[in-house]
N, C-alpha and C positions, 0 to 999 in steps of 0.2 A: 577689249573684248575680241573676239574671236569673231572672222568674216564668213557670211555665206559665201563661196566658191559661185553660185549661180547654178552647180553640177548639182547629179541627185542622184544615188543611188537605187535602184528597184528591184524589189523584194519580190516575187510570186507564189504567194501561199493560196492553197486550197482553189488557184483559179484566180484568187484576188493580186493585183498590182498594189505594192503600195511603195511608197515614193520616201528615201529619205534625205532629207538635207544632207551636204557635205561640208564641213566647215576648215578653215584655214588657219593656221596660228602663223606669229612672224617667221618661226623654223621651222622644221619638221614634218610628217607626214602628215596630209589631212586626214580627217576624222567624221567618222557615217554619223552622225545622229540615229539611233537606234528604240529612243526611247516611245517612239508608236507601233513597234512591232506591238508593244504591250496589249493595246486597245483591239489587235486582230486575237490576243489570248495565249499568246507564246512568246516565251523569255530567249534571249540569245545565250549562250552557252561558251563561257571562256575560263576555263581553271586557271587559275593563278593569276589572273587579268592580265594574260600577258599579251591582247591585242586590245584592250578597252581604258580608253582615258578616262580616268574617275573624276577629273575636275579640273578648270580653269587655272592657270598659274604662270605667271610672271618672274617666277624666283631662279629656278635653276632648268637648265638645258645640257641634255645630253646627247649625242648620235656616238652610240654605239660602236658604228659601222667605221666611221674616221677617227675611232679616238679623242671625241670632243668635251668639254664641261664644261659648259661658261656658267658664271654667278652674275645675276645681271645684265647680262652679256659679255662680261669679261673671262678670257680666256683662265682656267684655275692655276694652270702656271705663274704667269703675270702675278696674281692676287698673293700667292706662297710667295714669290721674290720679290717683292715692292710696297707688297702691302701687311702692314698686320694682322694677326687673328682680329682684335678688336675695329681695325677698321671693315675687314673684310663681314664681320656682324654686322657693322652701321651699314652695311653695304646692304646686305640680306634684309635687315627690318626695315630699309629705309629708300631703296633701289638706286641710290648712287654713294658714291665715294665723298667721307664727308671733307669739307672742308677743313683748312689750320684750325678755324674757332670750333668748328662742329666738331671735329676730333679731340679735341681737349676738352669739350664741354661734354661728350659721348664718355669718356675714359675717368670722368670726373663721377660722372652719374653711377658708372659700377666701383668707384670704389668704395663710393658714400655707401654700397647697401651687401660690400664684399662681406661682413657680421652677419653669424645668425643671431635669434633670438637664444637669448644664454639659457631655456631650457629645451633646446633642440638639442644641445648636446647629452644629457639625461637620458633622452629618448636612445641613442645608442646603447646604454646598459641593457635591456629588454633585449638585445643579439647576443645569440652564443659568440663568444672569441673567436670559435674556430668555423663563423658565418663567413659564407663568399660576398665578398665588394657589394656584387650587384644586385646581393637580396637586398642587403644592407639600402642601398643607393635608392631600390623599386620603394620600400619601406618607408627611408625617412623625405625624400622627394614627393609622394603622395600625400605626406605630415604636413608638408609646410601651409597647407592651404588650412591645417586650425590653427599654425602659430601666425599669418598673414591675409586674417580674413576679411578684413575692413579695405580690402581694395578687388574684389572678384564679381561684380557689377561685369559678365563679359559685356553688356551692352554700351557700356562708359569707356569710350575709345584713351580716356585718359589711365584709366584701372588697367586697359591691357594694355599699354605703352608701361607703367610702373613696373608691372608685374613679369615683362619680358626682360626687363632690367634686372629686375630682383634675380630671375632665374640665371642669365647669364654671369652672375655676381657671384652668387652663393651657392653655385653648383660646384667650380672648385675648392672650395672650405668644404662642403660635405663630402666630394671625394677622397681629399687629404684626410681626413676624419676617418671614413673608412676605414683606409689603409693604416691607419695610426688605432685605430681601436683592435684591429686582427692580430696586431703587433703587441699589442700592450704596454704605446705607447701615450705620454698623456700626448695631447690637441696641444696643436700649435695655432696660432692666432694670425690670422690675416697681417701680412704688411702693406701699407696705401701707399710706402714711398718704392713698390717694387714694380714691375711690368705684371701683365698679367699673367704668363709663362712662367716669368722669374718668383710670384707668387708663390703659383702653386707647388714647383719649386723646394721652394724655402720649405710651404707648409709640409710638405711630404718627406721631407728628408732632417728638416731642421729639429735640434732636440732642446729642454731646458738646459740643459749639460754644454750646449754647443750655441752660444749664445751669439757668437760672429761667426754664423756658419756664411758663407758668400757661394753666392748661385756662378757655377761656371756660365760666361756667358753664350759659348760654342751650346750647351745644353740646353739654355734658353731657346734659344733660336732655331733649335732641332725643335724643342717642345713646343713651340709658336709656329712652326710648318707643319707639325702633326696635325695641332688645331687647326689650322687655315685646309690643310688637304682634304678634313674630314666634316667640316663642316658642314654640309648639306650634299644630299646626291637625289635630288630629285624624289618622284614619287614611289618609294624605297617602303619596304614591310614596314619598317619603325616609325616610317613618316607618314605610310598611310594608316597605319594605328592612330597615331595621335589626330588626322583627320576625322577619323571615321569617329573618337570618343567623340574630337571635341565637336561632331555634328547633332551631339545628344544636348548640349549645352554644360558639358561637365565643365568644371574648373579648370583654369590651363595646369595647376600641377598636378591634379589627376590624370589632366592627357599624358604629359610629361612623363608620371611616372608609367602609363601604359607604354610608351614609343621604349624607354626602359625594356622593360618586360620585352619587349618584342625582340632589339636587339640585342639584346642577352644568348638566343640562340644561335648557337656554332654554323647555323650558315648564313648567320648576317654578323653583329658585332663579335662575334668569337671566331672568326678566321683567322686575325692574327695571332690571338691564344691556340689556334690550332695549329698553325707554323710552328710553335717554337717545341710540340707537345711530338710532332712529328719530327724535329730533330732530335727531340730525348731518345724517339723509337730506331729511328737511324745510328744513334750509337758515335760512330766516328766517321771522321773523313776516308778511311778503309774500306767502308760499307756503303758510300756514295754510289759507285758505278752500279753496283750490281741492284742495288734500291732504285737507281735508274731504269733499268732496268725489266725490273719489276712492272715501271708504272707502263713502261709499252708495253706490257702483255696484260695493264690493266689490274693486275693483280694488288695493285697499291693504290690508294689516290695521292696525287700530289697537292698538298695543301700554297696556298701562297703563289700561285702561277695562273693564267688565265682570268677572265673575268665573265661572270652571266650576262653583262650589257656589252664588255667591252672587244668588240670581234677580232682589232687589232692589235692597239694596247690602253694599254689605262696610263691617260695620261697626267694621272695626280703622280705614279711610279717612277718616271723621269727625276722630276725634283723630289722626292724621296730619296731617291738612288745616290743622290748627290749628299743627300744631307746625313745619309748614312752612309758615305765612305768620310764626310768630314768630323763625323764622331769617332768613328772608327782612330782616325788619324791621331785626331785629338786625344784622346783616352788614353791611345797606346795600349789597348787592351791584349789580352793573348789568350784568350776564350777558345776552348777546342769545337763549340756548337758554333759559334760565329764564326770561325771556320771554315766547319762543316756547311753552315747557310751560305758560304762564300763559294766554295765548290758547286753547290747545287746549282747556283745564278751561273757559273760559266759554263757550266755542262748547259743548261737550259736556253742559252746565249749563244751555243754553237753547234750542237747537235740538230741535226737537219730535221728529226722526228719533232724537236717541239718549236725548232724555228718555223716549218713549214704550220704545223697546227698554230701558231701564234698564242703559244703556251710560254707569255713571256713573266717573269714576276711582275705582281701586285702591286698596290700601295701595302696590300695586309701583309706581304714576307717583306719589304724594308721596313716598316715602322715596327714590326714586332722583334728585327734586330736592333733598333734604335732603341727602343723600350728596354731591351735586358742591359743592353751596353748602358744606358745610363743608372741600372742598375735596381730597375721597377718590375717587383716581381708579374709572376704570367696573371695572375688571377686579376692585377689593375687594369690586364689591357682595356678589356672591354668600358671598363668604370672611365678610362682615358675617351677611349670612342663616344662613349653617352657624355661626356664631359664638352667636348667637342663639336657632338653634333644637337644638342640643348639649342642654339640659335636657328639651325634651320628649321629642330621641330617647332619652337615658337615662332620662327616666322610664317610658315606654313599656315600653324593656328591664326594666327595676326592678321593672314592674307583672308582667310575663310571667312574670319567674323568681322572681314571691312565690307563685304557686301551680303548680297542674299544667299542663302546655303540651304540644301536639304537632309535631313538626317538620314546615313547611310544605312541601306536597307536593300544588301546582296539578294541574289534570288535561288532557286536551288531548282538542281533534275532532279526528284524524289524516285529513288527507286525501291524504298522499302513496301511494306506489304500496302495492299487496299484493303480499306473499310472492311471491318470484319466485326463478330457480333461476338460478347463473351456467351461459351455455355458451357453450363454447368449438370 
């Protein structure tokens, strides 16, 4: 729990003092308790809550200002090179790194429940062919709570322990599924003797035709650092959607599929779709400088550079950096857009305009060149990001409904008309 400071803030309204606690978390800046301005009859006022902590949490920590992530309090570099996605999950539902037995007994539990129910798949017919991933995704993720409804008791700590399982299981098979139905291609079927990366993988790429198709393992391990970078980032649009449902008492896969929903939109999970949609418009590496250019007179935006939290650099983008020039190596690809995205990073790397504004690349322009180089069209990016980040939004949930919670209930300046009478 969070500490009184001893400090207090004070408010003077109308003549009136009033007095607010300060509270302390183990990081970070303290925090006014603000909730008795209420009882003097006046709401506090923050759009986009960008200076109002919505709730208590233990899970992930950010400072902006140095560049920081910790999961647990583990640095997010550390966790990308030492640890796996799936441990770096037991880490998140569970606050520590699990043990030899607990890792194998963790990795055992999602393979047992990586199947869906054989008329989930069905459910995909009812999508046009030529549907985006992540309707598809909002759609059949929402479903699963009538094919899995004998465990949604959220008050049965054993039902949400099952059910976070489930999801971090069978959200890759419906992702593959996805991209395999847009394609017209049939479903490929879960393998339990594969990693979880190497999985999804297989299911995305593998065909009946290709019946020893073998998961590069350089590709794995790029795709098991995307999961691990992308795994949770704090109290984020998509995260705090699926807070905010699941403070109604809705299903966790109804939250789920709302944190969907949410990061769907191009300035949360469609960033790196927007990198790659901005080197279509860029053309060639001939058209780099003066596209440059451009963006210092403002006239462009630079997709994939800078961060809204992060003031220095985002440091999930380091080891991205790395794992996309080891694809790169690997593949041996000769791509004229990757390239193109190669240029853009040293121009942005040495030009004193974006050095000095610390407009360095993202996590979202390396992973959205790792994503094409291995050969996953634009429209999965984002299906890959909600694939990914499915553990923090259920751990988030998991955290809320281990103690007491209120249902969320924002408040508003009303500046539309006053009371007025019809006449007629």
């Amino acid at each position: 729990m969070s500490e009184a400071t001893g400090k207090k803030a004070v408010l003077e309204l109308d003549g009136k003092k009033i007095e607010l606690p300060i509270y302390s978390g183990t990081l970070g800046p303290d925090v006014i308790d603000v909730k008795d301005v209420l009882a003097s009859g006046h709401f506090t006022f923050d759009p986009g809550f960008m200076a109002t902590a919505s709730c208590e949490s233990k899970i992930t920590f950010i400072d902006g200002d140095k560049g920081v992530l910790l999961h647990r309090g583990y640095p997010i570099d550390q966790l990308a090179t030492q640890a796996s996605y799936l441990e770096t999950c037991y880490l998140l539902l569970n606050g520590e790194l699990p043990s030899a037995d607990q890792k194998t007994d963790f990795e055992q539990k999602v393979r047992q429940h990586t199947m869906v129910h054989d008329q989930v798949s069905r459910f995909y017919n009812g999508f046009r062919r030529d549907a985006h991933p992540m309707a598809i995704m909002v759609g059949v993720v929402g479903a699963l709570s009538a094919f899995y409804h004998n465990n949604l008791d959220i008050e049965d700590v054993n039902h949400r322990e099952i059910t976070a399982i489930r999801l971090i299981a069978k959200i890759p098979t419906l992702a593959a599924w996805s991209y395999k139905y847009t394609v017209g291609q049939p479903f490929v079927y879960p393998r339990n003797d594969l990693s979880y990366a190497e999985n999804f993988l297989y299911m995305l790429f593998a065909t009946p035709a290709d019946r020893d198709y073998k998961v590069n393992p350089i590709l794995a391990k790029a795709m098991d650092r995307i999961f691990t970078l992308h795994a949770d980032h704090e109290q984020n649009a998509s995260t705090s959607t699926v807070r905010l449902a699941g403070s109604t008492g809705a299903n966790p896969y109804a939250c789920i599929a709302a944190g969907i929903s949410a990061l769907w939109g191009p300035a949360h999970g469609g960033a790196n779709e927007a990198v790659l949609k901005m080197l279509d418009e860029i053309g060639s590496v001939d058209n780099v400088a003066e596209f440059m250019e451009k963006v210092k007179r403002k006239e462009v935006k630079l997709m994939g550079f800078g961060h809204r939290v992060y003031k220095n650099f985002d440091p999930r983008a380091k080891v991205m950096k790395q794992t996309c020039d080891e694809v790169l190596e690997a593949l041996g690809i000769n791509d004229p857009q990757l390239a193109l995205a190669m240029e853009l990073e040293k121009i942005a790397l040495n030009d004193p305009y974006f050095v000095e504004r610390k407009l360095y690349p993202n996590v979202d322009f390396y992973s959205g060149i790792i994503l094409k180089a291995i050969g996953i069209p634009t429209e999965m990016f984002t299906v890959i990001f909600a694939l990914a980040r499915t553990v923090g939004w259920i751990s988030h949930w998991l955290e809320m409904h281990s103690g007491p919670y209120k249902i969320g209930r924002p408040r508003q300046l009303y500046t539309g008309e006053v009371q007025r009478d019809i006449k007629r």
